[in-house]
Wavefront OBJ file of the C-alpha trace (Angstrom):
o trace
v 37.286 141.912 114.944
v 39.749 141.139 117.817
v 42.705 139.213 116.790
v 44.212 136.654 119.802
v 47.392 135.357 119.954
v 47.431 131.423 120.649
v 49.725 131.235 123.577
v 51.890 127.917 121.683
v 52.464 126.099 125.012
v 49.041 126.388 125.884
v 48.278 125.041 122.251
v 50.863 121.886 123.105
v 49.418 121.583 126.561
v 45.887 120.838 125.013
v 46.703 118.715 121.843
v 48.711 116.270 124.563
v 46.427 116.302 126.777
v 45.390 112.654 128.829
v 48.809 111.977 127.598
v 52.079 114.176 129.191
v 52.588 117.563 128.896
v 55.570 119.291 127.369
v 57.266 120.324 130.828
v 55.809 117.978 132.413
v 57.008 118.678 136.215
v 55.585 115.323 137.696
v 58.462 112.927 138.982
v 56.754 110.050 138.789
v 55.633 110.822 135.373
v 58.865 109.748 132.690
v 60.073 112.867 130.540
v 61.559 110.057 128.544
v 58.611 108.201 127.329
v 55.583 109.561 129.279
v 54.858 106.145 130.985
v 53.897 106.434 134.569
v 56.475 105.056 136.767
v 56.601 104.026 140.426
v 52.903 102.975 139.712
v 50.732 100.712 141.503
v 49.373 99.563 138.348
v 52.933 97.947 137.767
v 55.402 99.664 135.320
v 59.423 100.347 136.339
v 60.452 101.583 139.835
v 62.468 103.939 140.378
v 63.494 105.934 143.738
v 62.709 109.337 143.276
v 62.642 110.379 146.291
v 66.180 111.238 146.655
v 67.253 114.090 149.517
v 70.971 114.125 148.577
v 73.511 112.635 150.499
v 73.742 113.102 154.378
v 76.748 113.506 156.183
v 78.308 109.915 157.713
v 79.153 109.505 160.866
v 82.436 111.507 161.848
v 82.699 113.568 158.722
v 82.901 117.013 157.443
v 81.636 118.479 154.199
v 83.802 119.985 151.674
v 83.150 121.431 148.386
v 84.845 120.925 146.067
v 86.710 123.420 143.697
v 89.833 125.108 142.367
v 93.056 125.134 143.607
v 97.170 125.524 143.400
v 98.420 122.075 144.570
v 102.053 122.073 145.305
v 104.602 124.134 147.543
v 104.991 127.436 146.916
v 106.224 128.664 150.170
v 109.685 127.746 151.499
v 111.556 125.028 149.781
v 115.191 124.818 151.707
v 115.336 121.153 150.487
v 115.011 122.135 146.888
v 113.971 118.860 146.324
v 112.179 118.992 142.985
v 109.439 117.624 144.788
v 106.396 119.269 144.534
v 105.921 121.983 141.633
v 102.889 123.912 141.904
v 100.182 122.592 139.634
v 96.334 124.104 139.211
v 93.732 121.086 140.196
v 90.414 120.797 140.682
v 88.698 118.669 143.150
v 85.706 117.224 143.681
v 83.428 118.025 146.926
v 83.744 115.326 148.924
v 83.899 114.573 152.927
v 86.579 114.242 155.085
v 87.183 113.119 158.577
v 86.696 116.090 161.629
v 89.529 115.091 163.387
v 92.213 112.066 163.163
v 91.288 108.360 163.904
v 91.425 108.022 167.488
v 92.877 105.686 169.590
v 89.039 104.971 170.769
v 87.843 104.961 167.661
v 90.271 102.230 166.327
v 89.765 100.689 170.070
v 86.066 100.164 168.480
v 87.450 98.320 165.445
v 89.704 96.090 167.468
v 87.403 94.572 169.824
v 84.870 93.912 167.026
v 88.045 91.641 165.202
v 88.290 90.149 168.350
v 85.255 89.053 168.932
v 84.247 87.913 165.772
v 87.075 86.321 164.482
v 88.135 84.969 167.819
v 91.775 84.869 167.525
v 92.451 81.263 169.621
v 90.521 80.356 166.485
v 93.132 78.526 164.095
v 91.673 80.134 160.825
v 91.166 83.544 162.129
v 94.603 83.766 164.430
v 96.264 86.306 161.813
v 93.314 88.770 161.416
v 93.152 90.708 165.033
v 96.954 89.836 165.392
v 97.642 91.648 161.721
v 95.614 94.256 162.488
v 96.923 95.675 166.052
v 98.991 98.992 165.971
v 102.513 98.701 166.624
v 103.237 99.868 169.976
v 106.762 99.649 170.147
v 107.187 102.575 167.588
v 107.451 104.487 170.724
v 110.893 103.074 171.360
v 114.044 104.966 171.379
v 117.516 103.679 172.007
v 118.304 106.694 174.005
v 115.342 107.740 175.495
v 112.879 106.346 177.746
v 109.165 105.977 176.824
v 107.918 102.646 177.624
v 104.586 104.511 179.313
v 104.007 104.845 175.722
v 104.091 101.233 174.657
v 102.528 100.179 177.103
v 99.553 103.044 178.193
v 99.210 104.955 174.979
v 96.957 102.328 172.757
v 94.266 101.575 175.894
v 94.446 103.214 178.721
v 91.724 105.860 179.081
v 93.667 109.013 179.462
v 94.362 108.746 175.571
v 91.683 107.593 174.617
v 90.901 110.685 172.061
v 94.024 111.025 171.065
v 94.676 110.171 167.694
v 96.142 106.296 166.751
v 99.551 106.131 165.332
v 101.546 102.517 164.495
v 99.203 102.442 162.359
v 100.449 100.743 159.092
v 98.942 102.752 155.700
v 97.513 99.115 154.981
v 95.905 98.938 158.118
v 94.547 102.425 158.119
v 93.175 100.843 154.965
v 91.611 97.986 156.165
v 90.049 100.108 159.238
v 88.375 102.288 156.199
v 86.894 98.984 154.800
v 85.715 97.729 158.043
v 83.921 101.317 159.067
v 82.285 101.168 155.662
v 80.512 98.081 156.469
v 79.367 99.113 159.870
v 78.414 102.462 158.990
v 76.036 101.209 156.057
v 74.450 98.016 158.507
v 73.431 101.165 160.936
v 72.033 102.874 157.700
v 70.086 99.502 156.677
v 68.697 99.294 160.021
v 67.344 102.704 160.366
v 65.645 102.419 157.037
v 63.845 98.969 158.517
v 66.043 96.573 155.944
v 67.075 95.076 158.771
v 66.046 94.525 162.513
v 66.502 96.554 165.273
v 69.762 95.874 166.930
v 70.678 93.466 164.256
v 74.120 95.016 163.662
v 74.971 93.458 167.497
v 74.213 89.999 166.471
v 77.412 89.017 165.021
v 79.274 90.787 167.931
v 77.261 89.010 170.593
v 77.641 85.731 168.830
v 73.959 85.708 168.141
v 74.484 84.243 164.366
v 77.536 83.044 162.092
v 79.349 85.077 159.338
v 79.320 89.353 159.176
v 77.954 92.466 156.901
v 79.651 93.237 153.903
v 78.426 96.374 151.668
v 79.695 94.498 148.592
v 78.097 91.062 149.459
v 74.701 92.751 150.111
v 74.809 94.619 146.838
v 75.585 92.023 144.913
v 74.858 88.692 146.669
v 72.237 89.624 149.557
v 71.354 86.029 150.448
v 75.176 85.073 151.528
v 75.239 87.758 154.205
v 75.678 87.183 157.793
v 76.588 83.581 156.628
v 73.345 83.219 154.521
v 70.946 83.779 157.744
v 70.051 87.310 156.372
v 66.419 86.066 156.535
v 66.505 86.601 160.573
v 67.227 89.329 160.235
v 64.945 90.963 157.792
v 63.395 94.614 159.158
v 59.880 94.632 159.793
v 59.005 97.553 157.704
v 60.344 95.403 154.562
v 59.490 91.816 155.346
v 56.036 92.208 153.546
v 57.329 94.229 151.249
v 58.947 93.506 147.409
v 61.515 95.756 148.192
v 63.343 93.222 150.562
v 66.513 94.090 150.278
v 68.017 97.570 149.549
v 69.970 98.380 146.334
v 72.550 100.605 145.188
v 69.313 102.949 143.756
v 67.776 102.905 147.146
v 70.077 105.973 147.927
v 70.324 104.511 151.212
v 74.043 102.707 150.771
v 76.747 105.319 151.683
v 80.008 105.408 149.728
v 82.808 104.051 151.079
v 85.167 105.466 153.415
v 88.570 105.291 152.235
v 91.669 107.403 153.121
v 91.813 110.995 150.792
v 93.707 111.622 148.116
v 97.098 113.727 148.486
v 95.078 116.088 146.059
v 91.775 116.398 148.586
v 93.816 116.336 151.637
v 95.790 119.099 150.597
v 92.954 121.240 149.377
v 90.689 120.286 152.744
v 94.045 121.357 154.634
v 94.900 124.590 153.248
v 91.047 125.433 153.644
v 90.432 128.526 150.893
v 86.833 128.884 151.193
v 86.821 131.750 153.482
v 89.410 133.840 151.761
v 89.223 135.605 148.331
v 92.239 137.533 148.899
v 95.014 137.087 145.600
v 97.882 135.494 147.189
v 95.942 132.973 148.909
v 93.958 132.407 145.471
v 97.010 131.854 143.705
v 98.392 129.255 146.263
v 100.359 130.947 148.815
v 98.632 130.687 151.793
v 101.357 128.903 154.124
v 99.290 127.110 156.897
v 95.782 126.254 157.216
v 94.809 129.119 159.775
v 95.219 133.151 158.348
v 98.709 134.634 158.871
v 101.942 133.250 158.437
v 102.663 132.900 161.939
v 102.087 129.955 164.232
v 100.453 131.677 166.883
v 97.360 133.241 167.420
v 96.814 137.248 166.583
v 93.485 137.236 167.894
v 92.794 139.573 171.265
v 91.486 136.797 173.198
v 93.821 134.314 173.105
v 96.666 136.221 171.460
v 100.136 134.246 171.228
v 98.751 131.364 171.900
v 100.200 128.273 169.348
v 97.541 127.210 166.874
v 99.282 123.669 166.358
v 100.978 121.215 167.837
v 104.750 120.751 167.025
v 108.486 120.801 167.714
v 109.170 124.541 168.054
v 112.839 123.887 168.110
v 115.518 121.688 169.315
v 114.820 120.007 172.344
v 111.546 121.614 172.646
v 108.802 119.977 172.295
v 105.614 121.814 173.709
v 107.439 125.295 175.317
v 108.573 126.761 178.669
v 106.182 124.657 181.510
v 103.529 127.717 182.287
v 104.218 129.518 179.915
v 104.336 130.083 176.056
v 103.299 126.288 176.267
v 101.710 124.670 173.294
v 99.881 122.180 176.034
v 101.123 118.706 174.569
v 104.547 117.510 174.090
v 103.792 114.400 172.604
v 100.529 113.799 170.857
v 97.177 116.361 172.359
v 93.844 115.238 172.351
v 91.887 115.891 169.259
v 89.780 118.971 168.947
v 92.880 121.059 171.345
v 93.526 123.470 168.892
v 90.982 126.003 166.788
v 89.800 123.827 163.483
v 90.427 125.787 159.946
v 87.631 126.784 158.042
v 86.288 123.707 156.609
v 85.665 122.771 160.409
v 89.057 120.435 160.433
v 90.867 119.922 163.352
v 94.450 119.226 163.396
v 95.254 119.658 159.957
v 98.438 120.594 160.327
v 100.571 119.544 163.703
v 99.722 116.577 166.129
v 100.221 113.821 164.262
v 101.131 113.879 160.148
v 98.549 111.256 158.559
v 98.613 108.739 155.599
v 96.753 109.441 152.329
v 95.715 106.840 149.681
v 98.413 107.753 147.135
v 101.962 106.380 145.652
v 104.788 108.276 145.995
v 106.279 110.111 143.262
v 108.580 112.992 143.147
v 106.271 114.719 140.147
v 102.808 115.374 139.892
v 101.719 115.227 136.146
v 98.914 117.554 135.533
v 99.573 117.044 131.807
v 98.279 113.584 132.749
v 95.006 114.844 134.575
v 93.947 118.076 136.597
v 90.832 116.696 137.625
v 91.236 114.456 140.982
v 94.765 113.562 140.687
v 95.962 110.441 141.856
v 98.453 107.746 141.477
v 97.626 104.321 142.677
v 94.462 102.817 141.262
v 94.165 99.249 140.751
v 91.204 98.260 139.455
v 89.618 95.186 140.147
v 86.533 93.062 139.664
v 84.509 90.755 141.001
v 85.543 86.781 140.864
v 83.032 84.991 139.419
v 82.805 80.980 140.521
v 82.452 78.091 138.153
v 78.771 78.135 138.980
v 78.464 81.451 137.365
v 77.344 83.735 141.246
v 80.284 85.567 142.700
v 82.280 84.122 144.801
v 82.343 84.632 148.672
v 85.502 84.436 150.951
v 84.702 81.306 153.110
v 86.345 80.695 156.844
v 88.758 78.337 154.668
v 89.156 80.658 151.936
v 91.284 83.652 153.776
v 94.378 84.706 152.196
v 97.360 86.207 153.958
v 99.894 88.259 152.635
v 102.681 88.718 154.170
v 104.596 91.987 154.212
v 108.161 92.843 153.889
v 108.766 93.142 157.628
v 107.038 90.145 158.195
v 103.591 91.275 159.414
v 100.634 88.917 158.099
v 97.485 90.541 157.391
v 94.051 88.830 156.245
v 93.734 89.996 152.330
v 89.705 89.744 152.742
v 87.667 88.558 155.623
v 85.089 86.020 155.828
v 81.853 87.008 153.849
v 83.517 89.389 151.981
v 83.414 88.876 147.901
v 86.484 87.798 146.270
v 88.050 90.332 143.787
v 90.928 89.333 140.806
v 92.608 91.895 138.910
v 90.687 93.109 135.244
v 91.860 91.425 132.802
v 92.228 92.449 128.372
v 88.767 91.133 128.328
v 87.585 94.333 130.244
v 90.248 97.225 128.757
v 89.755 95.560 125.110
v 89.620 98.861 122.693
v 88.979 101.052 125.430
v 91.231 104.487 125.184
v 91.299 105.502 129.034
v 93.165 102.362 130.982
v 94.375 99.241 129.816
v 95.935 97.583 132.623
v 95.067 96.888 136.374
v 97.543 98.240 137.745
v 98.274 102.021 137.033
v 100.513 102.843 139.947
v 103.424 103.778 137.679
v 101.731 104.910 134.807
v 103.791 107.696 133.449
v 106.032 108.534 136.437
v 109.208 108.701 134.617
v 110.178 105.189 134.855
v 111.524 103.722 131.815
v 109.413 100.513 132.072
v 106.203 103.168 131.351
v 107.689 104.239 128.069
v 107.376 103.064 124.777
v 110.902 101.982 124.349
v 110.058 97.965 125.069
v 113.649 97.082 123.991
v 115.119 97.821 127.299
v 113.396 94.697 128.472
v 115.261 91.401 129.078
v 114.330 88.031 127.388
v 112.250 87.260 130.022
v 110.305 90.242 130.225
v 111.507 92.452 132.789
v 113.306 95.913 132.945
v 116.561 95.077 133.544
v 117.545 97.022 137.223
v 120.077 98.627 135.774
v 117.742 100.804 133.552
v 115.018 101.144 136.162
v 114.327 104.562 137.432
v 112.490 103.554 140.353
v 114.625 100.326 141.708
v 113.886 100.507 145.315
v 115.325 97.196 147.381
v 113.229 94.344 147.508
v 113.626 92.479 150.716
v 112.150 88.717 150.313
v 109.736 87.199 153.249
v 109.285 83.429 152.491
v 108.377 80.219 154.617
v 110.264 76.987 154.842
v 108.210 73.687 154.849
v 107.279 74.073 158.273
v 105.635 77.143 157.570
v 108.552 79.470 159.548
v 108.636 82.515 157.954
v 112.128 83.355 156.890
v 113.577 86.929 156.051
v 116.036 88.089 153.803
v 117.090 91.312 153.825
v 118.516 92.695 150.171
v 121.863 93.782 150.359
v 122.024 94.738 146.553
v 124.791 97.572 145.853
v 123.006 98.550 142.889
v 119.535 99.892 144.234
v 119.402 103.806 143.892
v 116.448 104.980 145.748
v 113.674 104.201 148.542
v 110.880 104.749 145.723
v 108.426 101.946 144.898
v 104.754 100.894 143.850
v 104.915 100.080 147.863
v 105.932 103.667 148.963
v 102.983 105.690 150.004
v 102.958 109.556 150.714
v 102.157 111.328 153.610
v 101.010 114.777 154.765
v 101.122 117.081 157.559
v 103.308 118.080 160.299
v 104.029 116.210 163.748
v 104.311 116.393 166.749
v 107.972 115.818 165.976
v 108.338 118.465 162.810
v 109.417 121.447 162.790
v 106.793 124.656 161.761
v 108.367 123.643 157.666
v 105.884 120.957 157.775
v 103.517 122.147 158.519
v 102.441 123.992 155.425
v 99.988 121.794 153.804
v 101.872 121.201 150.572
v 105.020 119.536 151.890
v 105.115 115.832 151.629
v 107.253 112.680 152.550
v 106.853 108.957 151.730
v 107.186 105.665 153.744
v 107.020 102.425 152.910
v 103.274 101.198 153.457
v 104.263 98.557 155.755
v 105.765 100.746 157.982
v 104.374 102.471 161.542
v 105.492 105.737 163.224
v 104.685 107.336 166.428
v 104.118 110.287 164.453
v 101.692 109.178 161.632
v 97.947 108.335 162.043
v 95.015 108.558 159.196
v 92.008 110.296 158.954
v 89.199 108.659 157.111
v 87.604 110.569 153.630
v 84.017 109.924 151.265
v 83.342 110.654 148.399
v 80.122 112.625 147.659
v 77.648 111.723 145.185
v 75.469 113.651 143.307
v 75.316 117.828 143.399
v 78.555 119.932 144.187
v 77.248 121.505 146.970
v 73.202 121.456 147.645
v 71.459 121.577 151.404
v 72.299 118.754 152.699
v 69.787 115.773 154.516
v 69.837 116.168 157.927
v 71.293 113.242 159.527
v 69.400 111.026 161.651
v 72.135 108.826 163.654
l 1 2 3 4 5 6 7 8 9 10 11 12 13 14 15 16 17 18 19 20 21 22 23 24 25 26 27 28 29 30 31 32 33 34 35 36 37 38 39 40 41 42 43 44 45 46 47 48 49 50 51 52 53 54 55 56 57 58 59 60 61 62 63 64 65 66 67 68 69 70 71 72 73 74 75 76 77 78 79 80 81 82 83 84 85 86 87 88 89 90 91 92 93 94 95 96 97 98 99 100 101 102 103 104 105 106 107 108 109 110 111 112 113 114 115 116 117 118 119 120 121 122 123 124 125 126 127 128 129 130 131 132 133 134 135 136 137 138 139 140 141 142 143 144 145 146 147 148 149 150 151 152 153 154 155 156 157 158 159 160 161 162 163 164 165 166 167 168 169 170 171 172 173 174 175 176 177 178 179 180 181 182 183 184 185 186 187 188 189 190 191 192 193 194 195 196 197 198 199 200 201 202 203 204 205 206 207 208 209 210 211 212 213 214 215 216 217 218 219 220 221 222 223 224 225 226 227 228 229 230 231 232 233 234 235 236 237 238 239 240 241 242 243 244 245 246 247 248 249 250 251 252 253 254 255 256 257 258 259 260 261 262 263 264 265 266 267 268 269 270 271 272 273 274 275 276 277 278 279 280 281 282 283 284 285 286 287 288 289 290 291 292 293 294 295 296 297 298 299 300 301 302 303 304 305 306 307 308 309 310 311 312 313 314 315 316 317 318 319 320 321 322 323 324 325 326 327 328 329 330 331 332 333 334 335 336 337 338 339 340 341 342 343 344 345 346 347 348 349 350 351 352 353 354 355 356 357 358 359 360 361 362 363 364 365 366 367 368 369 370 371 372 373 374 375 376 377 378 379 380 381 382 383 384 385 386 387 388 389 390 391 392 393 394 395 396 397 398 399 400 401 402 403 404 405 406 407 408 409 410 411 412 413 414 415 416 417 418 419 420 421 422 423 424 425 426 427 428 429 430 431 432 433 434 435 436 437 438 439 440 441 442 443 444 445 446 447 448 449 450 451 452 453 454 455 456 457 458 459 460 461 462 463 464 465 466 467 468 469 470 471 472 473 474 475 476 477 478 479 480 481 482 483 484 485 486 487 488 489 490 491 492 493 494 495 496 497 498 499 500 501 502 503 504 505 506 507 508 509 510 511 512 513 514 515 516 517 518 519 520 521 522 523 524 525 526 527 528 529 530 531 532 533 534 535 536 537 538 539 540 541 542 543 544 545 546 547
């Protein structure tokens, strides 16, 4: 008599039968509990349709990995600034080229005409958001064309933006979020065509906030959302979209000194040992500034000072083509498909300044400066939305007023010990200075005065602190501090920033040098570039977009 073998997944398949099968491959079928989901019986929804994340507008792709952060080039300053350290980094995406002065352009004129600023209540927002144009000013040297052409007029348009503030370049970030993800909302039919133009052509009250549709959908566009409503979901129970729609992008935000580094010095195409291991000086091949290549050898790959009193090369020849700023996109990108990662202007990234970078602390997507933060909740128990009388203005130490939130926006407040209660990874709001050195992050609490506070003398990081206040007539009045006893520049207010300049010399330009500014202050010489993170896979085909 034959003898069979009982195949023991065909023996599972039948015994659960009418019922789920052990791998089962259906995705609408639950591997948790075998219910049917996404049924039109009723049941739990669930989008599982998901085609990973597309590419926003303006961005690049990069994957993340392994890297050496840090300088291990030249260092004539021997600074102690920057010791090599190995990180890893998340894929994420990162702006092609710098915030132009277009691009911004775009940004301004929507301020403008939504918060109107002959309108009392909105007269700080466009006003605290304009670049400062006078940064091209120089005692001994004559470029008014600059402050007064370089912002508008057409023949820079796509060159990159700089008096631009690292708040600012901030608040742009914010703003580009929201319009980016009402574009998304109205390609997917959650709202009508053309409906991101209504607010701009005065068409209905109050704006689009990515936050306040997330979380409070029927407050947006100043609670006339309902106008607005797409066709494709008006009869549908699916009226607004939600975080599990996969149809909200991530915000855009300014990169990490950690990502913009790694997207800078570009690795992916080279395996060789040195470069591996960190030493790969620019973000082109070679450690030369010009081109090797046959077909347009000698030419410069960046744009920068090459030298004292030369700014761009011999006219004709040798010529680097720009001797201030160059349009974007003038030089070859590296391999990640950047342009201008090193050269033309140096740009702002999200973190704070500090001369160490702590990979005891974390190797995994450094960075110093979170804050976290929460939603305010109102005494009615909904969150609470930033009304046209609700804007607050801070004012910064040089006296520039900027709008904290806009209209429409939700209100945030700090967390507080009822959120980091027991928990072993953060217990404060604010971690800017979370082991950096300073004495106030160490244990040793008795250095504290009665009141509280580090005393300056035993501060580490005692940078001056220049007061802004207003009189009773609301004049804002500045005092400058004179203190003898400050040591350094170095603050929870000092933010870093990367790249070479049109103004720098070929030292800067090796990704891993950095320098630090106050985030108040403007340059002709720094802009931003815009960064998102990615969700989901490392690195998978991505959707195609469909802009």
């Amino acid at each position: 008599m034959k003898k069979y073998l009982i195949n023991p997944y065909v023996l599972c398949l039948v015994a659960l039968a009418g019922f789920t099968s052990c791998s089962n491959s259906s995705k609408n079928t639950s591997r948790a509990t075998g219910w049917q989901i996404n049924s039109n019986e009723g049941g739990f929804q669930y989008n599982t349709n998901f085609k990973e994340q597309e590419t926003a507008p303006g961005l690049v792709f990069i994957e993340g990995g392994t890297f050496v952060r840090g300088k291990v080039q030249d260092d004539v300053m021997h600074d102690w600034n920057n010791t090599p350290t190995r990180q890893h980094v998340q894929s994420f995406y990162m702006d092609e080229t710098e915030v132009t002065n277009k691009m911004y352009m775009e940004y301004l004129d929507y301020l403008k005409s939504v918060y109107p600023p002959e309108d009392p209540a909105y007269a700080n927002i466009y006003k605290g958001a304009l670049p400062d144009t006078l940064v091209w000013r120089n005692r001994l040297g004559y470029n008014e064309v600059m402050t007064n052409n370089y912002l508008r007029h057409p023949a820079y348009a796509e060159y990159p933006v700089v008096g631009v503030n690292w708040v600012q370049a901030v608040q742009f970030s914010e703003w580009r979020t929201d319009r980016v993800n009402e574009l998304m909302l109205e390609r997917e039919g959650y709202l009508a065509k053309n409906s991101k133009y209504a607010v701009v052509n005065g068409e209905t009250q109050g704006t689009f906030s990515t936050e306040t549709y997330l979380n409070s959908p029927e407050n947006v566009y100043g609670g006339q959302i309902d106008s607005l409503q797409g066709q494709a979901k008006r009869d549908s129970t699916n009226v607004f979209a939600k975080r599990s729609s996969g149809i909200i992008m991530p915000s855009y935000r300014l990169p990490t000194e950690t990502e913009w580094e790694y997207a800078a010095a570009a690795l992916i195409s080279s395996r060789e040992y040195n470069n591996y291991r960190g030493r790969k000086k620019y973000p082109w091949e070679g450690e030369y500034t010009r081109s090797g290549k046959r077909r347009n050898r000698g030419d410069q790959l960046a744009n920068f000072k090459q030298g004292k009193g030369d700014y761009g090369g011999i006219a004709g020849w040798s010529d680097d083509g720009a001797d201030i700023t160059a349009q974007v996109k003038s030089y070859p990108p590296n391999d990640w498909g950047l342009y201008d990662m090193a050269g033309n202007v140096a740009e702002w990234v999200a973190d704070v300044y500090r001369p160490i970078v702590d990979d005891e602390a974390n190797d995994f997507n450094y960075y110093r400066g979170n804050v976290y933060m929460k939603t305010s909740i109102g005494e009615d128990g909904k969150v609470a939305i930033v009304g046209r009388d609700q804007i607050v203005y801070d004012t910064l130490s040089n006296g520039r007023i900027v709008a904290r939130d806009l209209p429409g926006e939700i209100a945030m407040v700090p967390v507080d010990g009822d959120d980091t209660f027991l928990r072993t990874n953060f217990n404060t709001s604010d971690n800017r200075n979370y082991r950096d050195g300073d004495k106030g992050s160490s244990r040793y609490y008795d250095m504290f005065s009665e009141e509280g506070e580090l005393e300056d003398s035993k501060r580490m990081y005692n940078a001056p602190e220049n007061v802004i206040q207003r009189d009773s007539l609301g004049n804002i009045i500045k005092q400058f501090d004179d203190s003898n006893t400050r040591t350094t520049m170095i603050s929870d207010e000092v933010r870093v920033y990367k790249g070479g300049s049109w103004r720098d010399r070929a030292y800067w330009l090796d990704p891993a040098q950095r320098r630090y500014l106050p985030q108040y202050m403007a340059t002709d010489y720094i802009g931003f570039r815009c960064a998102m993170s990615r969700v989901g896979s490392k690195a998978k085909k991505e959707k195609t977009p469909r802009h």
